[in-house]
LOVO-17042 format. One line per field, with one value per residue (C-alpha): residue number from 0; residue in one letter; chain; y, x, z. Coordinates in Angstrom, 2 decimals. Layout:
% LOVO-17042
pos c(NUM; ...)
code c(A; ...)
unit c(A; ...)
y c(Y; ...)
x c(X; ...)
z c(Z; ...)
//
This chain:
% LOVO-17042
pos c(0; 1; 2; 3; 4; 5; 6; 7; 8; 9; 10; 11; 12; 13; 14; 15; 16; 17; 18; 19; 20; 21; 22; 23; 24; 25; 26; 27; 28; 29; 30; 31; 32; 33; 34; 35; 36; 37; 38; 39; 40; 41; 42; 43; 44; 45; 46; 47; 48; 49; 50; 51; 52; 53; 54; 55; 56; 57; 58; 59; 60; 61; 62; 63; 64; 65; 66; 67; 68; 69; 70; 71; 72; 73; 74; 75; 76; 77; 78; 79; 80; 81; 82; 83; 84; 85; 86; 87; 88; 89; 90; 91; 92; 93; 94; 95; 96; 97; 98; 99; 100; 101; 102; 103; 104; 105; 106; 107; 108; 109; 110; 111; 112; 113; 114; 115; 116; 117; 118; 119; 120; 121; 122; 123; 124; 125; 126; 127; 128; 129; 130; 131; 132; 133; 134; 135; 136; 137; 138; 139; 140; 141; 142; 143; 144; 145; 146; 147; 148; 149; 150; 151; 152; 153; 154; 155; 156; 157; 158; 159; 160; 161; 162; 163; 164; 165; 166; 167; 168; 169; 170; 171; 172; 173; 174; 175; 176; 177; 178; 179; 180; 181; 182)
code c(X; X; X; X; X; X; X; X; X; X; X; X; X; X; X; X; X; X; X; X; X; X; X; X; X; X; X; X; X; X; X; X; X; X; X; X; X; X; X; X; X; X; X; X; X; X; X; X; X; X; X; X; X; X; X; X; X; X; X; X; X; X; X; X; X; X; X; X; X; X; X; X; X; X; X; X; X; X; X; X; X; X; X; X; X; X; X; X; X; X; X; X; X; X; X; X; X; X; X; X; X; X; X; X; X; X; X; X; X; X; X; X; X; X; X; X; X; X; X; X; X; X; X; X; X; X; X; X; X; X; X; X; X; X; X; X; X; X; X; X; X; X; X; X; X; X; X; X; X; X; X; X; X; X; X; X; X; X; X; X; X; X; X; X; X; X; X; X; X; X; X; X; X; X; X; X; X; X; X; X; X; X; X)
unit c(A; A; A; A; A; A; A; A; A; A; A; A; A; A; A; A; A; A; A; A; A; A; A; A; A; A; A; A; A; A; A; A; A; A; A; A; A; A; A; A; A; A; A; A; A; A; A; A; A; A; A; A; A; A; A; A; A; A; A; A; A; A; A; A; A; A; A; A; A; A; A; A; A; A; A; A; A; A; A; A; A; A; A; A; A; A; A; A; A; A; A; A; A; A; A; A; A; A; A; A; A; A; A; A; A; A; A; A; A; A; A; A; A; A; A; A; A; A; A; A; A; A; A; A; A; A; A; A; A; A; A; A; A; A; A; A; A; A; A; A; A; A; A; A; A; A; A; A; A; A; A; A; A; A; A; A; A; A; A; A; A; A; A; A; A; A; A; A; A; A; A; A; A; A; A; A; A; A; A; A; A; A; A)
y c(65.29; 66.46; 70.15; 72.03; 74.10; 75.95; 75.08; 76.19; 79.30; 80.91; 80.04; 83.11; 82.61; 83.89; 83.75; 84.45; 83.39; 80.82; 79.46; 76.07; 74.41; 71.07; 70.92; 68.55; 67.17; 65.47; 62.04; 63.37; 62.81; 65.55; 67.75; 67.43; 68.80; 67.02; 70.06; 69.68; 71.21; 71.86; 73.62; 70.27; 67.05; 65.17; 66.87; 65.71; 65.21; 65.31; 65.87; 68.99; 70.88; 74.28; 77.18; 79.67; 82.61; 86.12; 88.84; 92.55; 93.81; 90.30; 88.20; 84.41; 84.02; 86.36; 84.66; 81.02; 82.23; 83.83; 80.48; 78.00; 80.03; 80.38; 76.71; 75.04; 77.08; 76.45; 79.58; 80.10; 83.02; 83.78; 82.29; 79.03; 78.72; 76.98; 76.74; 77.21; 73.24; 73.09; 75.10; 74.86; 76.19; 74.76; 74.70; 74.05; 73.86; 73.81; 74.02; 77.78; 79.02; 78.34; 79.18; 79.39; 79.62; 79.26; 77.44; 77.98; 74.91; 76.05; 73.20; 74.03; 71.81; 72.11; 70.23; 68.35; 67.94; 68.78; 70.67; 74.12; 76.36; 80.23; 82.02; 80.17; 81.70; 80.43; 78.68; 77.09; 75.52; 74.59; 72.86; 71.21; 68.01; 66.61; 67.12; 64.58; 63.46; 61.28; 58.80; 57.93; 54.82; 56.19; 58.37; 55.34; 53.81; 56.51; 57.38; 53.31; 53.15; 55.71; 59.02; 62.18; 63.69; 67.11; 67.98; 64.47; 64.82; 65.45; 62.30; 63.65; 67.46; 64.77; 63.48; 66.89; 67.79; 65.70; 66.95; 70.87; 70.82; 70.08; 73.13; 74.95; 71.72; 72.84; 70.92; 70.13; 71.89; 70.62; 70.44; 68.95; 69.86; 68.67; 70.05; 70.18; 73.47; 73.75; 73.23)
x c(163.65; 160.18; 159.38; 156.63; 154.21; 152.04; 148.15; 146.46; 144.91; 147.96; 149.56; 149.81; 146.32; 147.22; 144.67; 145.82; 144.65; 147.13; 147.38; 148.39; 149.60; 149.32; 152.70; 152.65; 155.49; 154.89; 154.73; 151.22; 153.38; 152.78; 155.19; 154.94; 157.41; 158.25; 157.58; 158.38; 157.09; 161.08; 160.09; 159.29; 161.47; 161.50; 159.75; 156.64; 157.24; 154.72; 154.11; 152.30; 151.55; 153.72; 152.22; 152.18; 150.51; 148.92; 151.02; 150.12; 148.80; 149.32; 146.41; 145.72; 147.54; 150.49; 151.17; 151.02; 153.90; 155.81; 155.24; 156.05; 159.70; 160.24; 159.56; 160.91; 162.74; 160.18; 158.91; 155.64; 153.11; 149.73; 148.63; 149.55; 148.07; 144.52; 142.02; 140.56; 140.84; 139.37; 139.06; 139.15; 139.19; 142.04; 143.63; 146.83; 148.10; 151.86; 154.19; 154.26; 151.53; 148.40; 147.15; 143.95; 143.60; 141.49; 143.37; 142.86; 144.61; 145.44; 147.21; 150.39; 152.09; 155.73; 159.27; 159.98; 163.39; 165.26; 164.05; 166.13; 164.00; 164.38; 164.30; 163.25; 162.87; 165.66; 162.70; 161.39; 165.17; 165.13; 161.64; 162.08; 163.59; 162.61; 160.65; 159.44; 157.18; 154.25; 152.71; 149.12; 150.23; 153.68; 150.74; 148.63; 151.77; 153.02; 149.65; 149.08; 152.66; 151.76; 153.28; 151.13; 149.85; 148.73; 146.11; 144.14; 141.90; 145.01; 143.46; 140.22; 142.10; 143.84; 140.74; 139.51; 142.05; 140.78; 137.08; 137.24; 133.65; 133.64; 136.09; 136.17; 135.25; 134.10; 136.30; 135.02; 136.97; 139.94; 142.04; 146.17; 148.11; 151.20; 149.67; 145.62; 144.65; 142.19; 142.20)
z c(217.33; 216.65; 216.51; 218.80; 216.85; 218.19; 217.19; 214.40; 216.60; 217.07; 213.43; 211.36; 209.22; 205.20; 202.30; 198.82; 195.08; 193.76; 189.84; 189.42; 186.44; 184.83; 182.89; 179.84; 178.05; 174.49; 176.01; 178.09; 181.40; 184.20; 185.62; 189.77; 192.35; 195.39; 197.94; 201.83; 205.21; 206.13; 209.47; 211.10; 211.68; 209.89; 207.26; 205.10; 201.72; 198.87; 195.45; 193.96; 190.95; 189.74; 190.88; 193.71; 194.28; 192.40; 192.72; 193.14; 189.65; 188.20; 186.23; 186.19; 183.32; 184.10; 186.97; 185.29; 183.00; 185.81; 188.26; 184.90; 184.74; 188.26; 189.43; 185.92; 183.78; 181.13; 178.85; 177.15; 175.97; 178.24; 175.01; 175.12; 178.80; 178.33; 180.81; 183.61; 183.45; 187.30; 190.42; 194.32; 197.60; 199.70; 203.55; 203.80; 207.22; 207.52; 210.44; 210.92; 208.93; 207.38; 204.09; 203.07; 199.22; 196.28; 193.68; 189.53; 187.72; 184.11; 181.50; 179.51; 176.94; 177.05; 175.00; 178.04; 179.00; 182.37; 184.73; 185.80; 187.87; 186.57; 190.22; 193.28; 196.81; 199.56; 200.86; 197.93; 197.23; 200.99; 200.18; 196.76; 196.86; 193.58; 190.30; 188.03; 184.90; 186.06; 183.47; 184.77; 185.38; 187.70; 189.40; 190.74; 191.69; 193.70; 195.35; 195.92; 197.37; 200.10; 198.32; 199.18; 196.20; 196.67; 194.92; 196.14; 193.54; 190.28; 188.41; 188.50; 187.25; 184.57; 182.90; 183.16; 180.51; 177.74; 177.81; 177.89; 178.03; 181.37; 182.44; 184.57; 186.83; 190.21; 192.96; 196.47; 199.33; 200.51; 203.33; 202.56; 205.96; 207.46; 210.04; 211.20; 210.30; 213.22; 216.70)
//
């Protein structure tokens, strides 16, 4: 059974600041989540980056410590946050909403290990149905086996990492919807 949503017009239209973070464990793999669009059936799946949005009062890099706890359980100091590593303006167009964003990816080494978010929304648990450490090599094959990978552009954000010269690297826009964001 499909669900009706109503067109992108007459979605509620947000726009926010978001940090995301490229989460690295010893091994160089990268931390992605597999996020969902759980207000349609069946729902999307894809993977993303950790991250969400700037809260009230709250800087880049308060907010990447806050989101690294809150999505993985994983603690650090603003201080070991480095970047900006790249930046971008984004639509995402989802099943009841749409979000228009502009999105400041940050880098973060971490032990590795399991994965145990620290506080997730109901809606983020109802929405995360995995989480996983990417090799480069377990990112091709995801993206060449037909897995979305949201950012589309991550392996250019992943080369980005070992040349800091070339941060912050300017992104083009982007749109990644399970829905069209526009009529």
């Amino acid at each position: 059974m499909a669900t009706t949503t109503p067109p992108p017009s007459q979605r509620p239209r947000f726009r926010r600041d978001v940090v995301r973070l490229l989460v690295q464990n010893p091994e160089g793999a990268l931390l992605l989540i597999g996020d969902s669009d759980t207000s349609l059936d069946p729902a999307p799946r894809w993977w993303s980056t950790p991250g969400g949005g700037i809260e009230e009062g709250e800087g880049h890099l308060e907010t990447a410590v806050r989101e690294l706890w809150e999505e993985t359980g994983f603690t650090c100091a603003a201080a070991d946050i480095r970047g900006p590593v790249a930046v971008r303006e984004a639509v995402h167009g989802f099943g009841l909403f749409v979000l228009d964003q502009t999105e400041t990816f940050y880098a973060v080494s971490v032990a590795g290990g399991e994965i145990i978010p620290g506080a997730l929304t109901e809606s983020e648990v109802d929405a995360t149905w995995d989480n996983r450490w990417f090799s480069r090599a377990d990112l091709a094959a995801a993206i060449a086996g037909g897995e979305d990978v949201w950012p589309r552009t991550l392996g250019a954000i992943w080369d980005a990492l070992l040349d800091p010269m070339t941060w912050p690297l300017q992104l083009e826009p982007a749109e990644e919807s399970t829905i069209p964001a526009a009529d």
